[in-house]
C-alpha atoms as a printed R data frame, in Angstrom:
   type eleno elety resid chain resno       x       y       z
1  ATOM     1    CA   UNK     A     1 -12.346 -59.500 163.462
2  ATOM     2    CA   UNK     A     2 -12.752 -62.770 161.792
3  ATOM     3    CA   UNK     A     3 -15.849 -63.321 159.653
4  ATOM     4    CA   UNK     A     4 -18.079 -66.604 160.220
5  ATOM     5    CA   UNK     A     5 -16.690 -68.216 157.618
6  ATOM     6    CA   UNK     A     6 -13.099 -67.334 158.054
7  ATOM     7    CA   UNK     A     7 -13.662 -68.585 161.812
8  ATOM     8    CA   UNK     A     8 -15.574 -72.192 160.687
9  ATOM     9    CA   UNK     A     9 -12.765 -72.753 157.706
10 ATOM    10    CA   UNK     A    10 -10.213 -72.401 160.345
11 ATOM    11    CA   UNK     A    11 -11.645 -74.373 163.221
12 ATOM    12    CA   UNK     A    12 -12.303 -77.278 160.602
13 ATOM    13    CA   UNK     A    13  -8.821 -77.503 159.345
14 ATOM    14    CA   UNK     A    14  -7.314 -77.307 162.970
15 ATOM    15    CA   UNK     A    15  -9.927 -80.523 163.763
16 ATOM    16    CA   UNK     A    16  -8.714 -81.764 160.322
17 ATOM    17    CA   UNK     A    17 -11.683 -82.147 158.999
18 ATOM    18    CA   UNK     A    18 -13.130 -82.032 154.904
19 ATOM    19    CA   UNK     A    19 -15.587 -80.371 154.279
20 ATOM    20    CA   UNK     A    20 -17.284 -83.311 153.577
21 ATOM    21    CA   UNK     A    21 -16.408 -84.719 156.639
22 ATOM    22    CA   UNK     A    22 -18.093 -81.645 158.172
23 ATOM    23    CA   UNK     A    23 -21.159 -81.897 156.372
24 ATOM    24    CA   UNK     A    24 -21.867 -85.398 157.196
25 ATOM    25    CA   UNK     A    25 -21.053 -85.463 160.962
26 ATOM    26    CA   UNK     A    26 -23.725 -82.471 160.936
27 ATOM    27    CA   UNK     A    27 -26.392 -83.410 158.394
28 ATOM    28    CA   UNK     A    28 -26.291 -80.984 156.061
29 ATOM    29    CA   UNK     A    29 -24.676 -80.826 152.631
30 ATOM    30    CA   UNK     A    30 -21.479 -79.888 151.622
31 ATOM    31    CA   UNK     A    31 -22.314 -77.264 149.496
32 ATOM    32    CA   UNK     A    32 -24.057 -75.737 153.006
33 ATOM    33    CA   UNK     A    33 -20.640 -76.014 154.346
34 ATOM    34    CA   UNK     A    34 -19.083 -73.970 151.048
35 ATOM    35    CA   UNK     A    35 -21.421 -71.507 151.836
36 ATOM    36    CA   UNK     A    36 -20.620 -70.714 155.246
37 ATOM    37    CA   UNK     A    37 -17.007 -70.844 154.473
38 ATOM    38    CA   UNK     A    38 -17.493 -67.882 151.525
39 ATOM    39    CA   UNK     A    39 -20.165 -65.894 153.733
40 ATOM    40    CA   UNK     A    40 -23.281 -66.295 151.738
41 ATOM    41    CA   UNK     A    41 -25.305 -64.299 152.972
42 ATOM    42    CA   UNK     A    42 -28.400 -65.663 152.890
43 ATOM    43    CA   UNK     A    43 -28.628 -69.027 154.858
44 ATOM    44    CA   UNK     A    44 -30.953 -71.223 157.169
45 ATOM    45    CA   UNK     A    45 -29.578 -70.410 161.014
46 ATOM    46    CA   UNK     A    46 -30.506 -73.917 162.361
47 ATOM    47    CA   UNK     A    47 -28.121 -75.596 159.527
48 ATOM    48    CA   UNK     A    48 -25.260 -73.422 160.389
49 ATOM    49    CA   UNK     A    49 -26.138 -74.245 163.731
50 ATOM    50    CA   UNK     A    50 -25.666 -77.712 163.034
51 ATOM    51    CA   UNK     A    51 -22.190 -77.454 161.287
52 ATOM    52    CA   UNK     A    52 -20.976 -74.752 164.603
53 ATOM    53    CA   UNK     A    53 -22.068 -77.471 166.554
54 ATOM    54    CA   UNK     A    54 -19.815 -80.368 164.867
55 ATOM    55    CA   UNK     A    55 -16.598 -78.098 165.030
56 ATOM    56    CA   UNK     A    56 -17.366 -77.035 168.464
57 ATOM    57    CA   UNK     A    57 -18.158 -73.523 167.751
58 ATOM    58    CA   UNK     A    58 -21.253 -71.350 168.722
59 ATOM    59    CA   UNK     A    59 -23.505 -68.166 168.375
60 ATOM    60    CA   UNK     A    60 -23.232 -65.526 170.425
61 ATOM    61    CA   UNK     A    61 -24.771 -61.926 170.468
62 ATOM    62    CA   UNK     A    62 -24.146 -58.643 171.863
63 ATOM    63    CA   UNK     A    63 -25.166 -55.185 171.658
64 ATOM    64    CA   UNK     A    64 -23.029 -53.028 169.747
65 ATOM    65    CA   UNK     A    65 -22.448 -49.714 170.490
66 ATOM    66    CA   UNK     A    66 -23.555 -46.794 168.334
């Protein structure tokens, strides 16, 4: 399975899209956008929320099994 940011790098260059581009259109910086794109692990969930939401892309949970 995909990570997060294997899934956001490839949405954004299917929507051709910098990640500039990106990062304005959602209000956060590009270095945010970097950082989802690498998997930093440490980041604020209603800015990636922001930057799903430009490319179209959402959250979703489920229970895993054990």
């Amino acid at each position: 399975m995909a990570t997060l940011g294997e899934q956001v790098r490839a949405r954004r260059r299917e929507l051709h899209l910098g990640q500039d581009e990106v990062a304005d259109l959602a209000g956060v910086s590009p270095t945010l956008v970097r950082s989802i794109e690498h998997d930093k692990p440490t980041l604020r969930l209603d800015k990636v929320r922001a930057v799903l939401n430009v490319l179209g892309l959402e959250f979703t949970a489920r229970i895993k099994s054990l």
